[in-house]
C-alpha positions as a printed Julia matrix, in Angstrom:
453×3 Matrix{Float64}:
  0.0    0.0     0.0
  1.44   3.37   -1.31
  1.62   5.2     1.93
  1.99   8.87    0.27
 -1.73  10.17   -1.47
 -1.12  10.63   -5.13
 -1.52  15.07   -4.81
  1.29  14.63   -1.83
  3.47  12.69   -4.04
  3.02  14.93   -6.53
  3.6   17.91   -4.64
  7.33  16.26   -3.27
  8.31  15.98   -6.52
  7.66  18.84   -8.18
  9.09  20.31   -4.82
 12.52  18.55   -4.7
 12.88  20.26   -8.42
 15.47  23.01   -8.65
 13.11  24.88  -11.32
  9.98  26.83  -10.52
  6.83  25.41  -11.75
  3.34  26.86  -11.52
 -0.04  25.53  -13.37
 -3.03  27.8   -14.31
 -7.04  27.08  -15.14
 -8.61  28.44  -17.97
 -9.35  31.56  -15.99
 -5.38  31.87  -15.46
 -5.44  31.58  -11.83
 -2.89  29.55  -10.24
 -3.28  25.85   -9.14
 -0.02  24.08   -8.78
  3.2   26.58   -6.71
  6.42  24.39   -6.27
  8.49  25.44   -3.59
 11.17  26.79   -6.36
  8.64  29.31   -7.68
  8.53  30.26   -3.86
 12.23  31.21   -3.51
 12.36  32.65   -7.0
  9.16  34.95   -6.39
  9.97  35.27   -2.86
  6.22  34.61   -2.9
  4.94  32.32   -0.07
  2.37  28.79   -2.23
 -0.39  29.87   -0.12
 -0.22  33.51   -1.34
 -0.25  32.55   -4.73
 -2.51  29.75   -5.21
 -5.73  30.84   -6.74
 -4.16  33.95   -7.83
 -4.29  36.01  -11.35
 -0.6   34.81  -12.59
  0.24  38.31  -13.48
 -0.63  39.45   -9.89
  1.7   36.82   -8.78
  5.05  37.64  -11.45
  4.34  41.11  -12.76
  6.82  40.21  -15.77
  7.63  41.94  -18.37
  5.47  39.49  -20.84
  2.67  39.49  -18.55
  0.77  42.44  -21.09
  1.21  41.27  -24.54
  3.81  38.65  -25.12
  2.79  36.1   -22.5
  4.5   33.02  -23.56
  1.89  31.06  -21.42
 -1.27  32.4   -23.5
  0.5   31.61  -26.47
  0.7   28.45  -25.73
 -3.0   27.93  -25.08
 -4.16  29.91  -27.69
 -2.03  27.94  -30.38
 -1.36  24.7   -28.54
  2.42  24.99  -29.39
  5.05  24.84  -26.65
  7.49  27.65  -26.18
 10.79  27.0   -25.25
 13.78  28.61  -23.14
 11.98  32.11  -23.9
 13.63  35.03  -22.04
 11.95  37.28  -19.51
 12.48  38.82  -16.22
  9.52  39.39  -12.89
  9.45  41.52  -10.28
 10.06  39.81   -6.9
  8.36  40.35   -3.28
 11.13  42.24   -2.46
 10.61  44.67   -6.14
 13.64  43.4    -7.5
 13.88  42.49  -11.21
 15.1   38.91  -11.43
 15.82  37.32  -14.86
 14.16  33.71  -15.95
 14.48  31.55  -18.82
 11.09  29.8   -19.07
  9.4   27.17  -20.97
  5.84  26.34  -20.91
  3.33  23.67  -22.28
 -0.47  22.7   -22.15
 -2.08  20.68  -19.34
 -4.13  18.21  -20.05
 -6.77  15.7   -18.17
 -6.56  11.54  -18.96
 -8.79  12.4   -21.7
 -7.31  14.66  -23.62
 -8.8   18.15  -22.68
 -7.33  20.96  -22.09
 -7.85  21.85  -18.67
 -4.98  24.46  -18.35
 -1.4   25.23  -18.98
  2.22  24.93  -17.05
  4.87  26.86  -17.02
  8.74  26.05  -15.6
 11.32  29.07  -14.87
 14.97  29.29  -14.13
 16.37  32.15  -12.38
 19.56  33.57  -14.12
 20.35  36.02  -12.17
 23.8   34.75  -11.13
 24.46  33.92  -14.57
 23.69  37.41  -15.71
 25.65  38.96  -12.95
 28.64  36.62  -14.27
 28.33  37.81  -17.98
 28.07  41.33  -16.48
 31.11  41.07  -15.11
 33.15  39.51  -17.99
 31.43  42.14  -20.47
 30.82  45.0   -18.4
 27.46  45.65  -19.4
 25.69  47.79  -16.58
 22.3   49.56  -16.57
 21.05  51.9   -14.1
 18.96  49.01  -12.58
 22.4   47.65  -11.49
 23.27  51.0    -9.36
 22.32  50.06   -5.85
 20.59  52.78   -4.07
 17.48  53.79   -2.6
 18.12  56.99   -0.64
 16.44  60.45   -2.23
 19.72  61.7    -4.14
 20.3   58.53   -6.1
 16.96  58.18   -6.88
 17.14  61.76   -8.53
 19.8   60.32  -10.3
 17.8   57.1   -11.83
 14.77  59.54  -12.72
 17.18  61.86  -15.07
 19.64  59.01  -16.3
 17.56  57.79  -19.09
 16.84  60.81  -20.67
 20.04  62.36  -20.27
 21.21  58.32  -22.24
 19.07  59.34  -25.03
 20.49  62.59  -25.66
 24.04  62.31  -27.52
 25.51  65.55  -25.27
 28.76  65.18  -23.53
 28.38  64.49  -19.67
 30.51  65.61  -16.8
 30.15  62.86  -14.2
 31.57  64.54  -10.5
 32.1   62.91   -7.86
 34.93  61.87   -5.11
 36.9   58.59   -5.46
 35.0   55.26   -5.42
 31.7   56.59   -5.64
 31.04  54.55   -9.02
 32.03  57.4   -11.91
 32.43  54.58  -14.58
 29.62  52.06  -13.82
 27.28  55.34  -14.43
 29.36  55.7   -17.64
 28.27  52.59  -18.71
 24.9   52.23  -17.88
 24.62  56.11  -19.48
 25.86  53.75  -22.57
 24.1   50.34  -22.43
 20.76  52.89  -22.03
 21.73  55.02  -25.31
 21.1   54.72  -29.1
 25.04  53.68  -28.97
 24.63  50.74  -26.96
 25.73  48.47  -29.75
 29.17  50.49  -30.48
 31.78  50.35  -28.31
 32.35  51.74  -25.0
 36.19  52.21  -24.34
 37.67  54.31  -21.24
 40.99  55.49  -20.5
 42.08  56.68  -16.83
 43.62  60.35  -17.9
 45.63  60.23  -15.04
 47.6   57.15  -14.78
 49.58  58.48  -18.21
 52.16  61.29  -19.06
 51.3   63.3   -21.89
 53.14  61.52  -24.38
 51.65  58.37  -23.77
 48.39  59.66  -23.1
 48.06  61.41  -26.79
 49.47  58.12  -28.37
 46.78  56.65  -26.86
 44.02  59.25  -27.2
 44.61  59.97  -30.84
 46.89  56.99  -31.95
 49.64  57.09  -33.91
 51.31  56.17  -37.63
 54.02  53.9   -38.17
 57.11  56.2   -37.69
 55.8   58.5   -35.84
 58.46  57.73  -33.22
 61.06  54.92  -32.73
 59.3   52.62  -31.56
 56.22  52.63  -33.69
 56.58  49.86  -36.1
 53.1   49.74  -37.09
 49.86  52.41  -37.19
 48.27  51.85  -34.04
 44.69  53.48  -33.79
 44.0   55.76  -30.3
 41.17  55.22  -28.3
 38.87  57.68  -29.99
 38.77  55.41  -33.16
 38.47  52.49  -31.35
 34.95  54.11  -29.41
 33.66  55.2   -33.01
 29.98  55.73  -32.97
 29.82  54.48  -29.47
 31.87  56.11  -26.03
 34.63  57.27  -24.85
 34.92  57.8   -21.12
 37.98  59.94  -19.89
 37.51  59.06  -16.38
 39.85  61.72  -14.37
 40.11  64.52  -16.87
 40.9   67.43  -14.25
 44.7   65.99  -14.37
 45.04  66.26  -17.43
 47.72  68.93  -18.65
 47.05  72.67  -20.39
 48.79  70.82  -23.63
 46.26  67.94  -23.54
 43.62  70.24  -22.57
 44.04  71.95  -25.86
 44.25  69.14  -27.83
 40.95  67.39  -26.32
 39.29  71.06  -26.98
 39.62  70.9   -30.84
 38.6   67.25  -30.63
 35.04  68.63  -28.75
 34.66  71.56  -31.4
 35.88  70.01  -34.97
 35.27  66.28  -33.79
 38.1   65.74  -35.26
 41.53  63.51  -34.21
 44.69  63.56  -35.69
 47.04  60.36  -34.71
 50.67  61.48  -33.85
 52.74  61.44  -37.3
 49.29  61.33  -39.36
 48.81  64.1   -42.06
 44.81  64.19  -42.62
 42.47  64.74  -39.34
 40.47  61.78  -39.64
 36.31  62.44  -38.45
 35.35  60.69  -35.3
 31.52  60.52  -34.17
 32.19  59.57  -30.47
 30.37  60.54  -27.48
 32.25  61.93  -24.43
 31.66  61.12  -20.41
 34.19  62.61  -18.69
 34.85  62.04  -15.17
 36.82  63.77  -12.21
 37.17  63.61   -8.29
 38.18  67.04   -8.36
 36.12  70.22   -8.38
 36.82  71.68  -12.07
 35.15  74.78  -11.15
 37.63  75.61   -8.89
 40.47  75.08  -11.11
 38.79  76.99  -13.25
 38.92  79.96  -11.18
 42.78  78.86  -10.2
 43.66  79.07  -13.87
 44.86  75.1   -14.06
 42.12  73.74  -16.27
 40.59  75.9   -19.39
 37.32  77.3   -19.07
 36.37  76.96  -22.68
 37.01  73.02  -22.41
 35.42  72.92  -18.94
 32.36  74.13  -20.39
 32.49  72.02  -23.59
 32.35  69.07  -21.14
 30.01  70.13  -18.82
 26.92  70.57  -21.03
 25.01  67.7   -18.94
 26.62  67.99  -15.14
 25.8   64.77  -12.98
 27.16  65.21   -8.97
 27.53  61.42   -7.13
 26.93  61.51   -3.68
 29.8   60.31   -1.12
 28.83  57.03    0.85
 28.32  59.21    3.78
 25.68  61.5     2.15
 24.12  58.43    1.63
 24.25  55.97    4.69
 20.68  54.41    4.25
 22.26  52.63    1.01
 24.94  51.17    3.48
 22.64  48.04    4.36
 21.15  47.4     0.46
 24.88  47.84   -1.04
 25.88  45.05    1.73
 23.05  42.86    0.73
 24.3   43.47   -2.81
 27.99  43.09   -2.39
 27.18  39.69   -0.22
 25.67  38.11   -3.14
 28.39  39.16   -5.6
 30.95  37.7    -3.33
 29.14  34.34   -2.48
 28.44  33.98   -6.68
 32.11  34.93   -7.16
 34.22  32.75   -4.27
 31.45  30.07   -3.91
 30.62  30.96   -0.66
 27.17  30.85    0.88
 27.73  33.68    4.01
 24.46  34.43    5.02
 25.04  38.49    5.44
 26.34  40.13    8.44
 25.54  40.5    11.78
 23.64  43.48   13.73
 26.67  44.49   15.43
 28.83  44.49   11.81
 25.81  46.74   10.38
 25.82  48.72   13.38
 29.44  49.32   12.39
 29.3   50.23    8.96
 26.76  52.4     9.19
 28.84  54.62   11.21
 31.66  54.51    9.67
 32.55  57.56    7.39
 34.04  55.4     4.4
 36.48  57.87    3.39
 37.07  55.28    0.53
 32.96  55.77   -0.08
 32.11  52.22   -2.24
 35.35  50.76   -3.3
 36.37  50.57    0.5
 32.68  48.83    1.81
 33.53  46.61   -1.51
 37.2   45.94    0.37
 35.94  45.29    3.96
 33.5   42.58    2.49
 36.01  41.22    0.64
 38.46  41.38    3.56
 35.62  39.84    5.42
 34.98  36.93    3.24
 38.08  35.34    3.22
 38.65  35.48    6.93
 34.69  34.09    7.11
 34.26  30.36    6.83
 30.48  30.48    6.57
 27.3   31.19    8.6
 27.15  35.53    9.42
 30.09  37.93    8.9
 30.8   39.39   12.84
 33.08  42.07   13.93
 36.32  39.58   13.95
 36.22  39.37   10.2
 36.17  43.09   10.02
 39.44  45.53    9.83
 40.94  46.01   13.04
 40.35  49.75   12.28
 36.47  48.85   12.01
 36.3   46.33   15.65
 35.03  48.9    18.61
 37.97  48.04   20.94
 39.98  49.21   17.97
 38.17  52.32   17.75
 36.97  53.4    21.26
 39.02  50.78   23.72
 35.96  48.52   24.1
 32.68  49.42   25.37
 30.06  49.97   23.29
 27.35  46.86   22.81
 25.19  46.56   20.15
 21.81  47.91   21.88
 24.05  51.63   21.83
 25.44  51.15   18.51
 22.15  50.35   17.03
 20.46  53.68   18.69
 23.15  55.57   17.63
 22.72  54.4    14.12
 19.12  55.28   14.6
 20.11  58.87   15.89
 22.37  59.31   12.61
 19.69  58.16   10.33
 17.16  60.8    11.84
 19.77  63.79   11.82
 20.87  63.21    8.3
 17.1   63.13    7.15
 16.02  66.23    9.19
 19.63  68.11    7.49
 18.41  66.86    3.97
 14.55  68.22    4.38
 16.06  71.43    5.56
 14.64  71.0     9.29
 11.1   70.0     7.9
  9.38  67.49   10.32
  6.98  67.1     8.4
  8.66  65.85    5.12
 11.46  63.96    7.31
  8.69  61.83    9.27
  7.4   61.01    6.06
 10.78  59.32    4.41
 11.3   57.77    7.8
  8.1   56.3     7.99
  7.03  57.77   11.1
  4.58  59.75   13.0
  5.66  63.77   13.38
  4.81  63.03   16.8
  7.28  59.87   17.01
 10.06  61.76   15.34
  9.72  64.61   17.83
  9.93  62.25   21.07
 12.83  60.77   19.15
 14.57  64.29   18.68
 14.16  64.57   22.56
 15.15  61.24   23.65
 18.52  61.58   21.57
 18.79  65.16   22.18
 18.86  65.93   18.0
 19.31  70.04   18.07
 16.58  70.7    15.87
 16.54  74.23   13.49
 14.49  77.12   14.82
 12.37  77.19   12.21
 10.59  73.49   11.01
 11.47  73.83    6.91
  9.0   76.31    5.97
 10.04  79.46    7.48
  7.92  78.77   10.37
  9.09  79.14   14.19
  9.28  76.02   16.37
């Protein structure tokens, strides 16, 4: 005697497979939710069952290319068809799906099935080999990024040069890029040369390239960087140290769009779009007389201003989330995340080093991590509280303090409005002014609109 029911045998298998699998009625609401389609949707079986599908995945097919009503309307199986859904948590996750009609013992059609793979780590991996970024893969959620996402596609489908400022490590080049993989140009090349790490010489040879000749050691023609990037990008990441020579040169290049490679006779036309990119403040050096104002202007027609790490603290814990997955995909890892006390940590740190350096303590952290949570032994020295204040300090007071920083940062950005602060904390006004008390916050005189407190 068969001591599992037929449905519970059913539902083991289809739950000990790695691949989501759903079933819908004729009326498209869901029947069968294997507990793959749970971790990929993030979706809980008894949320979904006897749901509209498209309430359920919210993909990008859902509307007019549903692979699923294809199927039913044609009787034809689709196969390994590419899409992406939104997840619980909002996040886009890409899935390679195939789907195929459902049938009773006699024949009828009764509804239709679909499996789906996430890909996500094996989009992340081609990411990384090809370097092929959109905005959706700059991690941030805090107000001044998400200014930044609102005006990056439009300013992706214009073809004007863009001055991306911004200090050290704040991610100049991966907005490059996505300002790239989001433009008409997406399907030219995007090549980018650090202005800094070269002295003049080398740095026009490999700007503008050169002709066989030109100097003793050039053999052969060798094309510069701005013919390599034609009719895509070219991103001069650190063009404020650059020299008054260069500067000229990369001004006629702006204004004729023209190159011509060291030794070369003819200026040859280039149609290349510029990002350039500097940790300094160009305006200043301006005024100081060490960088043209004619070329500072040429390159500043669209000016985009990145926000330090510390201007931006509530995208500490989702750039830890994200930089936890990278590392588990890349060193095979499965670390779970970090504890409260290493959060507690980070977030008040002032990450001098803004991105790059969270990106380095994670590493740091993984290799001295053998699994389970990352905890303050795996972090810097620098980073452990005896380090930094001779011990003391438990988590309960590191976590309020966090709390305190959080609410100060928000009243500074609001200008001292309650009102508006309250509301991107998710608060009461009332809560948030028992919290100003209780951690003894010096508010503003006036509450953000000119009004007396």
């Amino acid at each position: 005697m068969d001591p599992m029911g037929g449905d519970q045998r059913e539902t083991t298998i289809l739950d000990s497979v790695n691949e989501g699998v759903f079933t819908v009625d004729p009326q498209w609401r869901i029947g069968v939710f294997n507990r793959a389609a749970e971790r990929i949707t993030g979706v809980r079986r008894e949320e979904a069952v006897g749901r509209l599908c498209s309430e359920v995945f919210r993909a990008n097919v859902c509307e007019g290319r549903c692979a699923l009503r294809h199927t039913m309307r044609t009787g034809k199986p689709v196969v390994n068809a590419m899409a992406h859904i939104i997840d619980s948590q909002g996040r886009r996750v890409p899935i390679r799906l195939s789907t195929a009609l459902l049938k009773d013992p006699e024949g009828h059609i009764v509804g239709g099935v679909e499996t789906f793979q996430d890909l996500t780590q094996l989009e992340e991996l081609q990411k990384e080999l090809h370097g092929r970024y959109t905005f959706e893969d700059i991690v941030g959620r805090s107000p001044a990024m998400q200014r930044l996402f609102e005006i990056l596609p439009q300013i992706a489908e214009s073809s004007s040069t863009v001055l991306i400022e911004g200090p050290s490590g704040t991610g100049k080049e991966l907005f490059a890029r996505a300002i790239h993989n989001l433009s008409p140009r997406r399907k030219r090349p995007f090549v980018a040369v650090n202005c800094a790490a070269l002295p003049d010489t080398l740095l026009e040879s490999e700007l503008f390239g050169h002709k066989a000749g030109a100097f003793t050691d050039a053999r052969r023609d060798k094309p510069g960087r701005f013919a390599l990037a034609e009719g895509g990008t070219l991103f001069l990441d650190e063009i404020g140290d650059v020299s008054p020579a260069m500067q000229v040169r990369l001004l006629r290049v702006l204004q004729e769009r023209v190159i011509e490679p060291l030794g070369g006779i003819e200026p040859l036309p280039v149609d290349v779009r510029i990002i350039a990119a500097t940790n300094r403040n160009l305006a200043e050096r301006v005024a100081h007389g060490k960088f043209r104002d004619d070329l500072f202007y040429r390159i500043r027609v669209i000016r985009l201003e990145l926000p330090p790490l510390a201007q931006r603290r509530e995208d500490i814990p989702l750039l830890v989330e994200h930089l936890v997955a990278k590392f588990n995909r890349l060193q095979n890892k499965s670390i779970a995340g970090v504890s409260d006390e290493v959060m507690a940590q980070l977030m008040e740190h002032g990450f001098p080093g803004n991105v790059r350096e969270l990106e380095n303590i994670l590493e740091q952290a993984f290799v001295l991590c053998r699994g389970g949570m990352i905890e303050l032994a795996h972090l810097p020295a620098e980073l452990r509280p005896a380090a930094r204040s001779g011990g003391g300090g438990g988590r309960a007071m590191s976590l309020e303090s966090v709390e305190k920083l959080f609410i100060a940062e928000a009243l500074r950005r609001h200008g001292g409005n309650r009102r508006k602060t309250a509301a991107e904390l998710g608060i009461n006004p009332s809560t948030l002014y028992r919290k100003l008390k209780a951690f003894g916050i010096d508010a503003p005189e006036t509450d953000g609109r000119g009004r007396r407190t």
